[in-house]
C-alpha positions as CSV (number, residue, x, y, z in Angstrom):
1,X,0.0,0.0,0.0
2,X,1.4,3.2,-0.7
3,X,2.6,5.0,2.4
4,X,0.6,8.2,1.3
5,X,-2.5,6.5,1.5
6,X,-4.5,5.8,5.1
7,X,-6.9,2.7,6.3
8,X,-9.5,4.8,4.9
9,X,-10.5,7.5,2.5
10,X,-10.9,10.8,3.0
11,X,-13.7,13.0,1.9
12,X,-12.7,16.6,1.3
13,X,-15.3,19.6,1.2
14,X,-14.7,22.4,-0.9
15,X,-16.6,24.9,0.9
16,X,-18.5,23.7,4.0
17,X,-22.6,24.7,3.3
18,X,-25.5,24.4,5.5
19,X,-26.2,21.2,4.0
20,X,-25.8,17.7,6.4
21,X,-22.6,15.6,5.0
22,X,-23.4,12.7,7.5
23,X,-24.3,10.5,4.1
24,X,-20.8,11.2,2.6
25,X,-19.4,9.2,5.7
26,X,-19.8,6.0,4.2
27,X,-17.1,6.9,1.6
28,X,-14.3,8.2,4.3
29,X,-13.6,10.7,6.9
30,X,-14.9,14.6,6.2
31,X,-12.5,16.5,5.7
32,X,-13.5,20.6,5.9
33,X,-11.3,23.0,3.5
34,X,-11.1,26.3,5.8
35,X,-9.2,28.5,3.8
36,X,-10.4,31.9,3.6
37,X,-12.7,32.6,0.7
38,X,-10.9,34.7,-2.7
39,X,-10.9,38.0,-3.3
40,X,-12.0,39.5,-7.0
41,X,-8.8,41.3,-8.4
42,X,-8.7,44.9,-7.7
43,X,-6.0,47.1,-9.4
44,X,-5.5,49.3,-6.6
45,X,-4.9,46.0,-4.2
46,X,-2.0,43.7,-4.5
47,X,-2.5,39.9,-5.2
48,X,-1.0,38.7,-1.8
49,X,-4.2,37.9,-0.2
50,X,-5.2,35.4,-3.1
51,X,-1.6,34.0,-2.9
52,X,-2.1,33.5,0.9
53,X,-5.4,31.5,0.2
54,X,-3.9,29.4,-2.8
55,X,-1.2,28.7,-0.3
56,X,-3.5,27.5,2.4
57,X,-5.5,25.2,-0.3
58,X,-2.2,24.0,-1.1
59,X,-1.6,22.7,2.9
60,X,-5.0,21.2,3.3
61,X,-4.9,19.5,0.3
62,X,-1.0,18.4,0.5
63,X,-2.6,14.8,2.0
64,X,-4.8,14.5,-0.2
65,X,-4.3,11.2,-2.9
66,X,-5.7,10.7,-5.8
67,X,-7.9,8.1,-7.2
68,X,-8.0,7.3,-3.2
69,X,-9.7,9.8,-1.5
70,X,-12.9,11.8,-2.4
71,X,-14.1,15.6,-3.6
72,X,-16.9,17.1,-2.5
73,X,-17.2,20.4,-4.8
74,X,-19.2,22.7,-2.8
75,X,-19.3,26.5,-2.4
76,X,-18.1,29.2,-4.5
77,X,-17.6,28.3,-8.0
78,X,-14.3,30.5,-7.9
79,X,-13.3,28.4,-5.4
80,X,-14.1,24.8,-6.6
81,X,-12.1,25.4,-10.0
82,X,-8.8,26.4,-8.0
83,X,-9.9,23.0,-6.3
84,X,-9.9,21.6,-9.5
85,X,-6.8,23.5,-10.8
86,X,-4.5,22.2,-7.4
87,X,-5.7,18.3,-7.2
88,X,-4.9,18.2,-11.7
89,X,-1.5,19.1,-10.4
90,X,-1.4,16.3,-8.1
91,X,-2.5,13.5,-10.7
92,X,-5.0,12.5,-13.4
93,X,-7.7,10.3,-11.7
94,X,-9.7,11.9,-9.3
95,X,-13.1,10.6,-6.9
96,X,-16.0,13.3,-6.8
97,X,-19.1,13.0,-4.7
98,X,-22.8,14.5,-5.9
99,X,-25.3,14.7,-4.2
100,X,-28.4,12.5,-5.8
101,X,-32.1,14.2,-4.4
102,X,-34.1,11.4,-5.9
103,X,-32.0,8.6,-4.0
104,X,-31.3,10.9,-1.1
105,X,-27.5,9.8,-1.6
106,X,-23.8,10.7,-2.5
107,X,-23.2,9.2,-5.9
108,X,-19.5,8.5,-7.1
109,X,-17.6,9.9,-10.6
110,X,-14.9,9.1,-11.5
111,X,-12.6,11.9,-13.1
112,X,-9.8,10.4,-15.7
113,X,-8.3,13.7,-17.1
């Protein structure tokens, strides 16, 4: 087994929402993304505080293995693409959870890129 990779998966949530991830449990632990939120560009204010957030993504997501554990894409749209942009960097296959409403239920895709 690869030594990246724990007993079990992980699930990782983009943006936590007021919804109840208690159903995504049966796929791994939750795991809550709590980086601050990006800022639109402004020319009058320098880029560090994006930098700071991309950094932070970076750290909570540095555990994170591909084709192992899960997604959760949730939140700001902004946000889930530089998600996106960070885990391509860390591979090609990737696990992504959506919600189902008609069976009340997390459904699995799997994401070759």
């Amino acid at each position: 087994m690869n030594a990246q990779i724990k007993s079990t998966p992980r699930v990782f949530i983009v943006e936590q929402q007021p919804f109840d991830y208690t159903p995504a449990t049966t796929y791994g632990e939750l795991v809550f993304l709590d980086a601050e939120p990006l800022a639109p560009h402004s020319p009058n204010a320098p880029d560090r505080w994006n930098k700071t957030v991309l950094h932070s993504l970076r750290r909570e997501l540095s555990t994170y293995v591909p084709n192992y554990d899960y997604v959760i894409p949730t939140g700001a749209p902004a946000r889930m693409l530089v998600v996106g942009m960070l885990l391509a960097e860390k591979g090609k296959i990737h696990k992504m959870l959506g919600w189902d409403n008609r069976q009340r239920r997390y459904l699995e895709y799997i994401i070759n890129l």
